[in-house]
C-alpha positions in Angstrom: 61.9 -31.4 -11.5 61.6 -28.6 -14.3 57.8 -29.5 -14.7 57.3 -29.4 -11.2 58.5 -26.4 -11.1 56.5 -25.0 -14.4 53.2 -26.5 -12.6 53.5 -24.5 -9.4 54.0 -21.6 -11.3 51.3 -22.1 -13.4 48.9 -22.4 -10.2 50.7 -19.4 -8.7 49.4 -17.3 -11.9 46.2 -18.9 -12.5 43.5 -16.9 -10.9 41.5 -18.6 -7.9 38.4 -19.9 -8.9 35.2 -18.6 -6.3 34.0 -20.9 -4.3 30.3 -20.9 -4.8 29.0 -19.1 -1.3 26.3 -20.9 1.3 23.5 -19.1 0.0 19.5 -20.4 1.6 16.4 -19.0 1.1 15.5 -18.9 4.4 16.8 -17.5 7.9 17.9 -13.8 9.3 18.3 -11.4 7.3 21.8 -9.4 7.9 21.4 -6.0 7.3 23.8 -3.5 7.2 24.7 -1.0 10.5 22.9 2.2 8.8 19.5 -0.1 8.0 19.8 -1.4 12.1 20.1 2.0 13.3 17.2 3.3 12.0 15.2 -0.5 12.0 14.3 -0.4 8.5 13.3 -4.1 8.1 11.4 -5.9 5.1 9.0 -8.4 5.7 9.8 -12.8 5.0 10.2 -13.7 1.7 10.7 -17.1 0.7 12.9 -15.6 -2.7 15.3 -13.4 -0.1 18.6 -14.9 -0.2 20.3 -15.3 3.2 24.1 -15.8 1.9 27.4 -15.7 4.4 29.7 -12.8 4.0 26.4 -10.9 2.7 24.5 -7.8 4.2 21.7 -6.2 2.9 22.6 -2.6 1.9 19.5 -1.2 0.8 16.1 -2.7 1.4 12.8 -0.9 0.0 8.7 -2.9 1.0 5.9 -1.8 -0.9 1.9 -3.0 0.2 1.2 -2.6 -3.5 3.3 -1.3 -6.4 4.1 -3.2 -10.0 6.9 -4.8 -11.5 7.9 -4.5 -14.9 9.8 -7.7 -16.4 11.3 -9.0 -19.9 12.0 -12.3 -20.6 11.9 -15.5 -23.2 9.8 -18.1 -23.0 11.2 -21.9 -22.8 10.2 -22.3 -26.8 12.1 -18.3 -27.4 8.9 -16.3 -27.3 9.4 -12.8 -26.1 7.6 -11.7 -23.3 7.0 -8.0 -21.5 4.4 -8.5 -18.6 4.0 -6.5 -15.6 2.9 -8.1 -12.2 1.0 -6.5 -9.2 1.4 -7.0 -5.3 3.7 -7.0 -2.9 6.8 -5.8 -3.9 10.3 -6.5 -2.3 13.4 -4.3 -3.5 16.8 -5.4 -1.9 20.3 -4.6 -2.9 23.1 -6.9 -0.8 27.2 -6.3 -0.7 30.0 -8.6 0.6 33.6 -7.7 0.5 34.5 -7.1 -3.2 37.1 -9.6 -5.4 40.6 -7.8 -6.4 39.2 -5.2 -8.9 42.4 -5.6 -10.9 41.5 -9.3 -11.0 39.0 -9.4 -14.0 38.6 -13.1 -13.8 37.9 -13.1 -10.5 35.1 -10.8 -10.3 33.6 -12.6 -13.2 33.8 -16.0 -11.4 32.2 -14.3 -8.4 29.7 -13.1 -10.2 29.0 -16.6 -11.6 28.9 -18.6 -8.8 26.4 -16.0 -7.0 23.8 -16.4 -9.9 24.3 -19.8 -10.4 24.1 -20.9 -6.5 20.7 -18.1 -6.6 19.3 -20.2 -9.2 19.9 -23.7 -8.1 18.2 -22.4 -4.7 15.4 -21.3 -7.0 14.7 -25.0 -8.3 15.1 -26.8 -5.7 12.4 -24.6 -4.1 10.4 -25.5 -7.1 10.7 -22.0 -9.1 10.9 -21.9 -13.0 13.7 -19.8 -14.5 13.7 -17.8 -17.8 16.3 -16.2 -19.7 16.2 -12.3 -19.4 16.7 -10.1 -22.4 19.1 -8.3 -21.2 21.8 -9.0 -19.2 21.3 -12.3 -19.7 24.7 -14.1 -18.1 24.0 -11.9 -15.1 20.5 -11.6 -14.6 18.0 -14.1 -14.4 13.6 -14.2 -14.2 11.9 -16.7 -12.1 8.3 -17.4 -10.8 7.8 -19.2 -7.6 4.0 -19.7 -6.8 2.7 -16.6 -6.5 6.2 -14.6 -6.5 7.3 -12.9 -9.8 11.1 -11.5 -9.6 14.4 -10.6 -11.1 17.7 -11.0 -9.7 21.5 -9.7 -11.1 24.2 -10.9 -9.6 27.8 -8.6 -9.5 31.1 -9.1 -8.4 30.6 -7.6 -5.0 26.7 -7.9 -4.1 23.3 -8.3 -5.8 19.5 -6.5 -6.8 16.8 -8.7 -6.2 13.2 -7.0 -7.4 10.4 -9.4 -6.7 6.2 -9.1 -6.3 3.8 -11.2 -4.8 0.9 -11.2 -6.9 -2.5 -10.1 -5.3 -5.4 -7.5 -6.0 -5.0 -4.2 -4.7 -7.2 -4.0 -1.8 -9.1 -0.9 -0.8 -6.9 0.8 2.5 -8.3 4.6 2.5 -12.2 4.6 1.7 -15.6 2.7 1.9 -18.2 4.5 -0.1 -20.2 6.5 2.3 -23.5 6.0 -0.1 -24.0 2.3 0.9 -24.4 3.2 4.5 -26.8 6.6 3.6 -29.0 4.4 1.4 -29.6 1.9 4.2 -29.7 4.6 7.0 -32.4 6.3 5.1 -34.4 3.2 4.5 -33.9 1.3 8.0 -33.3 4.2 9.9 -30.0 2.1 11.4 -26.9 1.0 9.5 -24.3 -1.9 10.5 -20.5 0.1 10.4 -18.7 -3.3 8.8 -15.2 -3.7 9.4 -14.9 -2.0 12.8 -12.4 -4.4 14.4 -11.7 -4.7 18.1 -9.0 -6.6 20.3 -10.7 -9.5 22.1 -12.8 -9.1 25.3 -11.0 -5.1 25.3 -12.4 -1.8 23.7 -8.9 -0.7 21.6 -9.6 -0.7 18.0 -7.6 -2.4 15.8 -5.5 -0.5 12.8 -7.9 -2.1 10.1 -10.6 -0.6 11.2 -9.8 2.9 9.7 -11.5 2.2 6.1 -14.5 1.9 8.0 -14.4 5.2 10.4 -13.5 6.7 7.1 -16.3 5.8 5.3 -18.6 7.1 8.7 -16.8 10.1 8.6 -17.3 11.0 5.3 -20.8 10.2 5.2 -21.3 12.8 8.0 -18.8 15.4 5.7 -21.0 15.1 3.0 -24.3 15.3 5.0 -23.8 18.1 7.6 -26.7 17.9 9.3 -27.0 14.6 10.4 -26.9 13.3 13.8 -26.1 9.8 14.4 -26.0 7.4 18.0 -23.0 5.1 17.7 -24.4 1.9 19.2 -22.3 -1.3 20.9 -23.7 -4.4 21.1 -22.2 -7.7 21.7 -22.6 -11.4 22.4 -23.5 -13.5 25.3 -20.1 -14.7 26.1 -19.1 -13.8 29.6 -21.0 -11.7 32.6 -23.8 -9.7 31.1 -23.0 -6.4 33.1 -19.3 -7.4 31.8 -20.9 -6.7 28.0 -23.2 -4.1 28.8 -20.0 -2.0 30.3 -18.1 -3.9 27.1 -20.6 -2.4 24.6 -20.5 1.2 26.0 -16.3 1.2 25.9 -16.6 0.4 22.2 -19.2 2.7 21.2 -17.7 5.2 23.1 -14.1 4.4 21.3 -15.6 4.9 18.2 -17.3 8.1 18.9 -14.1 9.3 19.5 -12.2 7.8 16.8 -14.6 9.8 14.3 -14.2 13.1 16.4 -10.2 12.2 15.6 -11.0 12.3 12.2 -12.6 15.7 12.5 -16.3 14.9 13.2 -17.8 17.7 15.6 -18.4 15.8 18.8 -22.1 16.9 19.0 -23.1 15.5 16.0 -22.6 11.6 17.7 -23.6 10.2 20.7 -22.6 7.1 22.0 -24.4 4.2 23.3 -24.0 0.8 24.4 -26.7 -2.3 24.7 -24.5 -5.2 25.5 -26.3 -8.2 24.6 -30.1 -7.4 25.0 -31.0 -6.9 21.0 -29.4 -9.9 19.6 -29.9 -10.2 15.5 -28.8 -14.0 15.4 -28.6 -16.8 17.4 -26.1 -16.8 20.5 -25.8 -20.7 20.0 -23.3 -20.7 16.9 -20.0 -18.9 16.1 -21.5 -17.8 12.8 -24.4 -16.4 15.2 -22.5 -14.7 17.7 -20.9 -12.9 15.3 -23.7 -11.1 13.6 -24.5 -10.2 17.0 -21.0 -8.2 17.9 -20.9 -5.4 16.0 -21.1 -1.2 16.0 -24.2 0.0 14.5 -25.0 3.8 13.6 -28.3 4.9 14.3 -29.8 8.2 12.8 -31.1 11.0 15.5 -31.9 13.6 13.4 -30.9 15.8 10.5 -31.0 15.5 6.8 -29.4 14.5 3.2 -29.1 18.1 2.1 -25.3 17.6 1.1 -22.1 20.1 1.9 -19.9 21.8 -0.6 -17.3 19.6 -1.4 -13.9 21.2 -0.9 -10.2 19.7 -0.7 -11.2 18.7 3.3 -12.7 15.9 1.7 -9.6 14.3 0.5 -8.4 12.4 3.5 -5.0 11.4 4.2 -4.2 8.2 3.5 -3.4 5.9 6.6 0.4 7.0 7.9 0.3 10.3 6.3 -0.6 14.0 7.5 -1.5 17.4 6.0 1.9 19.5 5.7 0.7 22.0 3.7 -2.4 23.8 2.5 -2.8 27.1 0.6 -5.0 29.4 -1.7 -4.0 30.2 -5.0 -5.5 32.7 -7.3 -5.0 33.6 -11.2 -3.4 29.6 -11.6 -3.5 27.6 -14.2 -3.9 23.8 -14.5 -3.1 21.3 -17.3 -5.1 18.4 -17.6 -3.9 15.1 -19.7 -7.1 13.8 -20.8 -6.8 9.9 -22.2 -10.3 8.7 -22.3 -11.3 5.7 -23.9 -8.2 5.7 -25.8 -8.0 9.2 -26.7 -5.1 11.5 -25.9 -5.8 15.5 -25.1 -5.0 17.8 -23.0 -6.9 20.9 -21.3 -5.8 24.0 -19.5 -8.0 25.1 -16.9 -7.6 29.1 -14.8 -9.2 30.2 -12.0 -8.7 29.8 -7.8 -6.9 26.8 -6.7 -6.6 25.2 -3.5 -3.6 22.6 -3.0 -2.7 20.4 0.0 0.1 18.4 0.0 0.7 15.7 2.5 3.7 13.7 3.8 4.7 10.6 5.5 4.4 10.8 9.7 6.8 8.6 10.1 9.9 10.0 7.4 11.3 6.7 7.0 7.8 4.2 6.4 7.8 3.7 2.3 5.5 1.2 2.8 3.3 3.3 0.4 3.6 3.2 -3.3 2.6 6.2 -5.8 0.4 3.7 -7.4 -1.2 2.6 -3.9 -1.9 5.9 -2.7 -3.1 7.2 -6.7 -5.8 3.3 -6.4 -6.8 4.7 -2.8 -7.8 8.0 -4.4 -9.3 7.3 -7.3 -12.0 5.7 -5.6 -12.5 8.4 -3.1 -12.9 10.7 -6.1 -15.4 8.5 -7.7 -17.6 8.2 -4.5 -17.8 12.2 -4.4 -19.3 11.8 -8.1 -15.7 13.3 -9.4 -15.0 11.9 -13.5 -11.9 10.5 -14.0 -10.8 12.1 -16.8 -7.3 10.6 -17.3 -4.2 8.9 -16.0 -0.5 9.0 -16.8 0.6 7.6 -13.9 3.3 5.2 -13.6 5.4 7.5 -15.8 4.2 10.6 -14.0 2.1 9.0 -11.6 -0.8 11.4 -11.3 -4.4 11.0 -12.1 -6.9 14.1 -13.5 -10.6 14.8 -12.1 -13.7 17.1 -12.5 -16.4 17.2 -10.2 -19.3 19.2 -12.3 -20.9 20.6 -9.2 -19.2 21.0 -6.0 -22.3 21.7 -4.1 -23.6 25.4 -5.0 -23.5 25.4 -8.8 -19.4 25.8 -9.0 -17.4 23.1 -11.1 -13.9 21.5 -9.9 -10.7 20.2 -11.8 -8.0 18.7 -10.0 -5.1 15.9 -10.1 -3.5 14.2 -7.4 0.5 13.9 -7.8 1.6 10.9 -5.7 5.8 10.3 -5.1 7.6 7.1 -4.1 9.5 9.7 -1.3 6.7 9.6 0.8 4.0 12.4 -0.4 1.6 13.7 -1.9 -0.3 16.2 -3.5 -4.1 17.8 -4.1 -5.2 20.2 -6.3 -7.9 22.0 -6.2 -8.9 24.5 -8.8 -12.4 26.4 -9.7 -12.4 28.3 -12.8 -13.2 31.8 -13.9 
């Protein structure tokens, strides 16, 4: 009877062990009430825990942004890579153990990491050991997917990218279609996407109208017929009407972007001018597209000012000012050499925000990619970088247009802006 008695005491002292939780990689997410109300979502990925008595808390997508990560190797090499893509950053909570109950927590903790990572390889991920943290945190790679994730007491941070190139969403250089427009006297606008059988254009086709609208920026006096043409599917008069709606949608999509509207004229031919055989898909492909014809004017080029930084895609000018007697610093770290410069003179500065306050789809590293190639089309030099630290990249442009020289940097911020700097010395 007395060790009865000892053993149910014992058991009344011990602390609970944590039962490990029913934890899949797939399914809903739960978010919590604050993320619902203001439908901030994150896209499917296949290393997103779904777990019961979970909710995510906080829950940050990027299109493109890097991941830092420090781990050991099977056979105890050290390793400090950084991976580029898609990146997902969640945090999730669940009610929190008794925090006077140290054990507790800890076994919480454990069984959260250790039911994570048997999820992990069963989906076929390999694990490493991180350098830090180690009993809490762990590293894994799952095809394409590169991650981190650190298990507490009460909730979890899961960092993970999906590796890919960055892929060019602000700018198409404007040259490629000048050298052909000069040379044919016609130009195929590429990537001008359209729903089927309908005139609406499709969000991916803004690289594109960029790259048409800055080609009539830097060339003020040309004068270019939007064309429509299309394939032999359907009625004729259908497509002839078809061509017209989509030449005309793109007309106005570049008068959007700030194209005077008597600089374009729009035109449709349906399917009289074919370029490729109707009888194949390849074929009646070539033969749907949006071409740009030149009228008139010549390649005399404007003065290059701040106008011709456009926003990128989901942003809008806030602010833009003149400032004289200012000074600028450039960090100059060409070819591995470090300097600095300090330019005076007139600046001009636009800063740009976010239209919609809550979208942080948009990376400082996405938005500083997107501009540096703008920059380079314009004939700017990149004279140095210090972004991610700082995250903003230095320019000159030698001649603006009229014999005047140009030093800038864009500053780029993970809140949802930007900024342009514009400044022509003494």
């Amino acid at each position: 009877m007395n060790r009865l008695i000892l053993l149910v005491l014992l058991l009344l002292v011990l602390p609970a062990q944590a039962s490990d939780p029913v934890l899949s990689l797939s399914g809903d997410y739960r978010y919590a009430s604050h993320l619902s109300q203001k439908n901030i979502m994150i896209p499917f990925s296949p290393v997103v825990p779904v777990i019961d008595g979970f909710h995510i808390n906080r829950a940050q997508f990027k299109t493109f942004d890097r991941l830092k990560l420090a781990y050991l190797r099977h056979d105890g090499s050290r390793v400090r890579e950084q991976y580029e893509g898609r990146l997902w950053e969640i945090s999730q909570k669940r009610p929190s153990p008794d925090k006077q109950d140290k054990a507790a927590r800890n076994e919480a903790r454990r069984a959260l990491l250790e039911s994570y990572k048997a999820a992990l390889t069963e989906a076929g991920a390999t694990l490493y050991k991180s350098r830090t943290q180690s009993g809490t945190r762990v590293i894994f790679n799952l095809n394409t997917i590169w991650g981190v994730f650190t298990a507490y007491p009460a909730g979890l941070d899961l960092k993970a990218v999906d590796v890919g190139a960055f892929e060019q969403t602000l700018f198409i250089d404007p040259e490629t279609l000048l050298a052909e427009l000069e040379t044919k006297g016609e130009v195929r606008l590429d990537g001008v996407y359209f729903d089927t059988g309908k005139a609406s254009l499709k969000p991916d086709s803004r690289p594109a109208l960029l790259a048409a609208t800055a080609l009539l920026q830097k060339y003020p006096s040309l004068v270019l017929a939007v064309q429509g043409h299309t394939d032999n599917v359907g009625k004729e008069a259908d497509n002839a009407v078809l061509s017209e709606q989509r030449a005309a949608a793109v007309k106005a999509a570049l008068v959007t972007e700030g194209v005077a509207p008597n600089r374009l004229q729009s035109q449709g031919f349906g399917e009289q001018s074919p370029v490729a055989s109707n009888d194949t898909v390849q074929g009646r492909t070539a033969n749907r597209r949006v071409m740009l014809k030149k009228i008139s004017g010549s390649t005399e080029r404007a003065m290059i000012s701040i106008d011709f930084m456009k926003p990128v895609p989901g942003f809008t000018r806030k602010i833009t000012r003149g400032l004289e007697n200012e000074s600028l610093r450039l960090r100059i770290n060409q070819q591995g050499q470090r300097d600095s410069q300090e330019v005076n003179g007139t600046e001009m500065r636009a800063e740009y925000r976010t239209v919609d306050r809550m979208d942080r789809r948009f990376s400082a590293l996405e938005i500083l990619n997107n501009y540096e190639a703008v920059l380079t089309a314009f004939g700017a030099r990149i004279v140095g970088k210090d972004f991610p630290a700082t995250r903003n990249i230095y320019f000159s442009i030698a001649d603006r247009g009229d014999g005047q020289s140009i030093y800038g940097v864009v500053k780029a911020y993970d809140s949802g802006s930007y900024t342009i700097r514009f400044l022509m010395p003494k």
